[in-house]
DRENLO-515821 format. One line per field, with one value per residue (C-alpha): x, y, z. Coordinates in steps of 0.02 Angstrom, whole numbers, plus 32768, in hexadecimal, padded with zeros to 4 digits. Example, Ala and Ser with C-alpha at 12.3 -4.5 7.8 and 13.67 -1.06 7.14 Angstrom:
2
u: (8267;82AC)
v: (7F1F;7FCB)
w: (8186;8165)
END
This chain:
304
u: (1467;14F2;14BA;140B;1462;14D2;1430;13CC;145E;147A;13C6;13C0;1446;13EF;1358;13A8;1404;137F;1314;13A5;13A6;1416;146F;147A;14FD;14AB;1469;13D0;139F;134D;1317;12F1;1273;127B;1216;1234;12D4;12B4;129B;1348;1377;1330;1393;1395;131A;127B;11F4;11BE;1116;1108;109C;10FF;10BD;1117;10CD;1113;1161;10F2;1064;0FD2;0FEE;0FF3;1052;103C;1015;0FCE;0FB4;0F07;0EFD;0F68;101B;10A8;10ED;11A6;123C;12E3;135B;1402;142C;1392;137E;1396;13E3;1394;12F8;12B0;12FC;13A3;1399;133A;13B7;13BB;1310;12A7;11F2;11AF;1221;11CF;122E;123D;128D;12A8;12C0;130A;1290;1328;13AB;1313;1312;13BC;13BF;1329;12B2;1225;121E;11FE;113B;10B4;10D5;1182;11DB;1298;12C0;1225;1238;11EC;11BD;11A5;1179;117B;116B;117B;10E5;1123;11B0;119F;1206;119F;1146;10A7;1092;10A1;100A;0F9B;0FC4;0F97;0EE4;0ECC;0EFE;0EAB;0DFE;0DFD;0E33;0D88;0D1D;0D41;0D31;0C77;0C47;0C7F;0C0E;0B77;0B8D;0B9F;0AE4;0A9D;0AC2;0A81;09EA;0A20;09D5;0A54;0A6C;0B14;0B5B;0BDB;0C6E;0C39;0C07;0B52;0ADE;0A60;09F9;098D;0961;0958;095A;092D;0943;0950;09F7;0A50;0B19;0B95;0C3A;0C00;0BCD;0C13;0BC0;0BD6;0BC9;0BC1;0BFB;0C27;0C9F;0CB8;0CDE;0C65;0C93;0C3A;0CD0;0CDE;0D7A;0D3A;0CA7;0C55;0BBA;0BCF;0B38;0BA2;0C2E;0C14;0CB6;0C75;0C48;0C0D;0CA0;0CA5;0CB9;0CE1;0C98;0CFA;0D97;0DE8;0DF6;0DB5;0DB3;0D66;0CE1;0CA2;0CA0;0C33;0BB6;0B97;0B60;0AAE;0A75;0A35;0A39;09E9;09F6;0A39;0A86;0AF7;0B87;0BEC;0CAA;0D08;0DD1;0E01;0D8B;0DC5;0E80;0E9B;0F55;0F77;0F52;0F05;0F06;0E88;0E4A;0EAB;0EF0;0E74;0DE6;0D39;0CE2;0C44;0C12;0B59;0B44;0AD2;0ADE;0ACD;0AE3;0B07;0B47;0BA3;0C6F;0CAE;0D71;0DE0;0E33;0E94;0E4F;0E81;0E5D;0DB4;0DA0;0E11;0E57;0E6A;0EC2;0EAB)
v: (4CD6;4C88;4CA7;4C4F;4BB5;4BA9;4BB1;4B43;4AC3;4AD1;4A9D;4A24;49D8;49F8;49B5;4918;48F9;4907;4889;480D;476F;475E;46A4;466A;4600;4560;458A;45BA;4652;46FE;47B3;4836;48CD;4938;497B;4A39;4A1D;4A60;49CD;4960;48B7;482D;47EB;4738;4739;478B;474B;4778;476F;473E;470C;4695;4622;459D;4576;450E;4577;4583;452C;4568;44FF;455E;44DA;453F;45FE;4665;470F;46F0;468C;4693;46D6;4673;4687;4652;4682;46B4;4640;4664;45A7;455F;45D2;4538;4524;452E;4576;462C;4634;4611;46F8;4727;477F;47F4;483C;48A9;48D4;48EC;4890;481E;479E;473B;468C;4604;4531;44C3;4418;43BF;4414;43E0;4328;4312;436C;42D8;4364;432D;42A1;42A9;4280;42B9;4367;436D;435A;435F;4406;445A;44E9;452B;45EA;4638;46DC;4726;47CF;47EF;4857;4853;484D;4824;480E;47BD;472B;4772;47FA;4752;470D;47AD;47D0;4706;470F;47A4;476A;46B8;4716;4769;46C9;4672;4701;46F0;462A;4652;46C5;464C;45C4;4644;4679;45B5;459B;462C;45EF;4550;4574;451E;4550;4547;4575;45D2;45A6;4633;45E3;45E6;453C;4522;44A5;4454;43DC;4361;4300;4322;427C;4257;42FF;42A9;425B;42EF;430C;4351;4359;42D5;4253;41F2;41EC;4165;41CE;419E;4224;424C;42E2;434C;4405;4484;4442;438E;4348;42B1;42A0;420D;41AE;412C;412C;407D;401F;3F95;3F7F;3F1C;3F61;400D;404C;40EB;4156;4172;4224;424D;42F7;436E;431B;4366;42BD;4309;43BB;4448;445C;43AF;43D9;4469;441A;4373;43B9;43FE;4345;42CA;41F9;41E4;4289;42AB;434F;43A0;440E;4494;44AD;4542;4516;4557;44F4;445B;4446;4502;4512;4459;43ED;4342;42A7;42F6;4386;4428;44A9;4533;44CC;44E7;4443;43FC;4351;42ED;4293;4222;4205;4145;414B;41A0;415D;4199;41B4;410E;4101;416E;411F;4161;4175;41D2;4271;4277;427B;41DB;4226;41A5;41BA;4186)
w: (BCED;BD25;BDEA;BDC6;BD73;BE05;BE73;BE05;BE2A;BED0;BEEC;BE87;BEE1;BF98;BF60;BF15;BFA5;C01C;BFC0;BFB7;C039;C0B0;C0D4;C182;C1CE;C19E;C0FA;C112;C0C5;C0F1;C0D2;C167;C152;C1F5;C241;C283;C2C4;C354;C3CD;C40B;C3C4;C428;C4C5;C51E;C5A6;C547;C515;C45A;C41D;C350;C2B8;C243;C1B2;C12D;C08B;BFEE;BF6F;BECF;BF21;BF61;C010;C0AF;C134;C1BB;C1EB;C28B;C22B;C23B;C2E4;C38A;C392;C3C1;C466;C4A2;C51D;C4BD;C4EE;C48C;C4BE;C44C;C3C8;C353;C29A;C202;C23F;C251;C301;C2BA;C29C;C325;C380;C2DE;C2F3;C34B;C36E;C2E2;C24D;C1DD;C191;C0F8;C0F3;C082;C0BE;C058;C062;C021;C0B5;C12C;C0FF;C103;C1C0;C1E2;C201;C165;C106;C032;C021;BFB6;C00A;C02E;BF87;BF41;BF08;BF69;BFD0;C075;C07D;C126;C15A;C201;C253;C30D;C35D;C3FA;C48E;C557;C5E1;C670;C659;C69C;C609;C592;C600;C5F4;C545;C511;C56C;C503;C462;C49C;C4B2;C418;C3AE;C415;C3DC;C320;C331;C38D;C2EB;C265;C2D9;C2D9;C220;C1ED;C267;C21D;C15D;C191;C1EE;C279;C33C;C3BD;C46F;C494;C548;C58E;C54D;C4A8;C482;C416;C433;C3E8;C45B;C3E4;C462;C516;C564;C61D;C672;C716;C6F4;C6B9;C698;C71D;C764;C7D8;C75C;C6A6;C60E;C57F;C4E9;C429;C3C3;C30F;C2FB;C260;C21E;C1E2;C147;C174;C165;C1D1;C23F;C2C9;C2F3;C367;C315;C2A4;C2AE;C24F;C2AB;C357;C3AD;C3A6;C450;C4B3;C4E3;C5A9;C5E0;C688;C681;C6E2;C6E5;C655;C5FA;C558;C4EF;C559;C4E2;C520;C5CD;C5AF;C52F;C58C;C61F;C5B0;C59E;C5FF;C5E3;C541;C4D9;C44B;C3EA;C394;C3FB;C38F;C3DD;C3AF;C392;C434;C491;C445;C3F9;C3D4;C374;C373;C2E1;C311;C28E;C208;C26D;C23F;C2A7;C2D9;C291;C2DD;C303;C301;C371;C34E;C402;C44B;C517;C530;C5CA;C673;C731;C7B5;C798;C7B3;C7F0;C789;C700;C679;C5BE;C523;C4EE;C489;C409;C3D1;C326;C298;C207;C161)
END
């Protein structure tokens, strides 16, 4: 009897303590759950492959996360592992951990790295999770091992875009990169889009959702005026480059962009990270590539 208590105690005690966070040097703090223990601790000079996300305690608001999109690539660099931030522990893991970690928003503000806002309050706290799939040590396995993951983030962008035309009842030519079109109108066939020429474009850009994000389609507003593309030169998403090059001077349509064909993992003004996009265009015109000249990335995000 006495044997089991002692038992009954003793893992009581290793489970406790393996559930309890750890505090790093600068306060942040953290809980480890390794892997098999078999692999070494990570070592300056590698490259470590990872899915991480940050959410608001007791809120139902995901910041950021790529557990269901692309890993995150970077070199260790024991120089720049930073403080108060996941890569403040790194050198304590291995393939295969998964971590837990907890930011203070107030430590954060007063370290200039947030502000307080509607999302950032006082006394809020930023949870993080992370767990390390993978380890390399030339820079080429990091190139073949992104193209793979990169190609398989496309293909599940490409299915949401055919479920979303198939719920919709929507017709639409897929190219072989994965962009859908939807040609309206086809215009004058004999002045068609290439690399060799520039199209003026008006376009209005929103999710799958409908949810308008930019426009220069304002019959209203007199200082609204076709976008130039200069098609081929890399001036605007890729998505862009492919579509445009289906129409001629006067057509119209509607283009479908999967994320990685237009801002993939970056956010942009009101268009989210990973977010599929959708692009109503009409092709006012089309001439020869005049001299190069610089211009924004399309689209031009506006806030609200």
């Amino acid at each position: 009897m006495v044997k089991s208590t002692l038992k009954l105690v003793a893992a009581i005690v290793l489970f406790a303590s393996c559930n309890q966070f750890e505090k790093a040097p600068s306060g942040m703090t953290y809980k480890i759950k390794h892997g098999s223990g078999n692999e070494k601790l990570l070592q300056a000079g590698q490259y470590v492959k990872l899915n991480i996300e940050y959410k608001l305690k007791n809120k139902d608001s995901v910041l950021s996360s790529t557990f269901e999109h692309m890993p995150v690539y970077f070199p260790i660099d024991t120089a720049q592992l930073g403080n108060y931030t996941f890569t403040e522990i790194l050198m304590k893991l291995r393939k295969g951990d998964k971590v837990d970690f907890n930011l203070s928003i107030d430590t954060l503000v007063k370290m200039n790295q947030l502000q307080f806002n509607e999302m950032f309050k006082k006394g809020d706290v930023i949870i993080g999770k992370a767990e390390i799939l993978n380890v390399f040590t030339d820079v080429n396995q990091v190139d073949v091992d992104y193209k793979k993951e990169q190609a398989i983030e496309k293909e599940k962008e490409i299915k949401i875009i055919k479920d979303h035309l198939a719920k919709n009842k929507i017709n639409a030519t897929q190219t072989p990169e994965g962009v859908f079109i939807v040609i309206k109108n086809a215009g004058d066939t004999t002045v068609k889009i290439d690399t060799t020429k520039q199209a003026s474009v008006n376009y209005k850009g929103y999710n799958l959702k409908g949810e308008v994000f930019d426009t220069n389609m304002k019959p209203n507003d007199s200082t609204a005026k076709p976008y130039p593309v200069r098609v081929g030169d890399h001036g605007v998403i890729p998505g862009w480059e492919i579509a445009l090059t289906y129409f001629a001077k006067g057509g119209s349509g509607t283009i479908f962009v999967p994320a990685m064909l237009a801002y993939g993992p970056q956010a942009n003004g009101l268009i989210k990270a990973y977010e599929n996009l959708a692009f109503d265009i009409e092709i006012k015109e089309v001439i020869k590539k005049p001299a190069q000249t610089v211009q924004p990335m399309l689209p031009q995000i506006k806030t609200k």
